[in-house]
Steps between C-alpha positions, in 0.01 A plus 500: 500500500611826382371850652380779274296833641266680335606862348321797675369703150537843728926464496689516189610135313861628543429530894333185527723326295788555730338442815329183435867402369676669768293307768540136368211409301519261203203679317301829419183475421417794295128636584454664145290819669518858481695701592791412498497147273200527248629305180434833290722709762828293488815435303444132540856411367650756716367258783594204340825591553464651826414157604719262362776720626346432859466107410115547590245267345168676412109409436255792450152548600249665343329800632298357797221862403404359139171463530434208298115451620410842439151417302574779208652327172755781439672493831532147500620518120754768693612299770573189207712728336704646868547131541680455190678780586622357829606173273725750283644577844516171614732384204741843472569474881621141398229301716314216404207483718235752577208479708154651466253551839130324435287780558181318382238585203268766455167479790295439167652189376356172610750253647589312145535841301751606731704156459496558163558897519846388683555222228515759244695731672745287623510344174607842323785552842652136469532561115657859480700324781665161363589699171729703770580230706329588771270306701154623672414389871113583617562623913200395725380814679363578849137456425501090559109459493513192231804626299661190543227390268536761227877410524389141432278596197736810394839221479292254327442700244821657446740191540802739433389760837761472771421529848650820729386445844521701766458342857375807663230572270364096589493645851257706436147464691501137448490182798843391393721617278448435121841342476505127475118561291727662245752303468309166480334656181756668368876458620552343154487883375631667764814743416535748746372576846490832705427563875434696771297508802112641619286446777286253308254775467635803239789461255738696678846436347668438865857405592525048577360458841404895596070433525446428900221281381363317134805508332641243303665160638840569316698194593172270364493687191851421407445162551192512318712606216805290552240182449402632237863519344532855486874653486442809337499844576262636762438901467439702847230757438543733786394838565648768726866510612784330327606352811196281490594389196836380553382403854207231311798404299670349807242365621309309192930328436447409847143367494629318173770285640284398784212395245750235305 
């Protein structure tokens, strides 16, 4: 397992370059959000470089803000064409994977429309991406009231969808955490995961182990992951101080070990 942290869109690439290299992580992952990293903002080579002279790995993700259920055609014909942008900036940073949040359909869809609304959209993404050798990854969000099932449906549809999942989003007003559910159905297309922590109420982006109650069972998840053969890169999502960050860092290597 390698450790990657999310890039805060508010500080400059250069800055966050160098810190996230600085401090010891393997990865950036590179939110693609104004206004600091919006793929029609940045000299995407420029950070190429920036990178590989730092020896830093990178994914991207999408802007998390696209509102892909909005129910009006010619925003949603906008936010296919952002997303294609954000593929563009996928493949001139040099990455080959880059996720997308499910934010749902539009209210006025019935349940199969929307499959198929996703089928065609993530058709057009996984295209535009394999001609740039870039693969697309569908992340779960924090509303779990039966996405599990649309995942299901969504993946069966689209047998070329990958599979970002992020731990603290399956803690999320649920009995248990969505973990294990996922990764029964899906670990077979599961390329990246992210994390942080929450009171099992609100997605609230906290440091590993900092909610006094509802937070996530860290040490379980690992090994939820480790039987499911996952060795790749997990990506802290944390907001607020740096510290925190590096802070998580320490203690999801730790957590790791103990889950083998």
């Amino acid at each position: 397992m390698q450790v990657g942290v999310i890039s805060d869109p508010r500080r400059t690439l250069e800055n966050a370059i160098a810190w996230t290299a600085d401090n010891g992580f393997a990865l950036l992952d590179l939110a693609l959000e104004a206004p600091f990293a919006a793929p029609e903002t940045v000299k995407w080579r420029e950070v190429r470089q920036d990178l590989a002279d730092r020896g830093l790995q990178v994914i991207c993700r999408a802007a998390t803000y696209l509102p892909l259920e909005n129910p009006a055609p010619l925003i949603r014909q906008a936010v296919v064409d952002e997303l294609r942008r954000a593929l563009d900036a996928t493949a001139a940073v040099g990455a080959t994977l880059c996720t997308v949040r499910f934010r749902g359909w539009p209210a006025h869809l019935d349940e199969q429309t929307g499959y198929e609304y996703y089928r065609q959209l993530f058709t057009i993404l996984l295209n535009h991406g394999q001609a740039q050798g870039v693969r697309v990854a569908l992340e779960n969000s924090p509303q779990n009231q039966h996405q599990l099932k649309y995942f299901r449906e969504i993946f069966r549809r689209l047998p070329d969808l990958k599979l970002s999942y992020h731990i603290g989003h399956g803690n999320v007003q649920t009995a248990q955490s969505m973990t294990r559910e996922y990764l029964f159905a899906l670990a077979e297309r599961l390329a990246h995961v992210r994390i942080s922590d929450n009171d099992g109420i609100h997605p609230l982006y906290l440091p590993l182990g900092a909610p006094a109650t509802g937070g996530i069972d860290l040490l379980r998840e690992l090994q939820s992951l480790r039987s499911f053969r996952y060795d790749g890169i997990v990506s802290l999502e944390i907001d607020g101080e740096r510290r925190w960050v590096t802070g998580s860092a320490a203690i999801l290597r730790e957590q790791w070990e103990m889950a083998g």
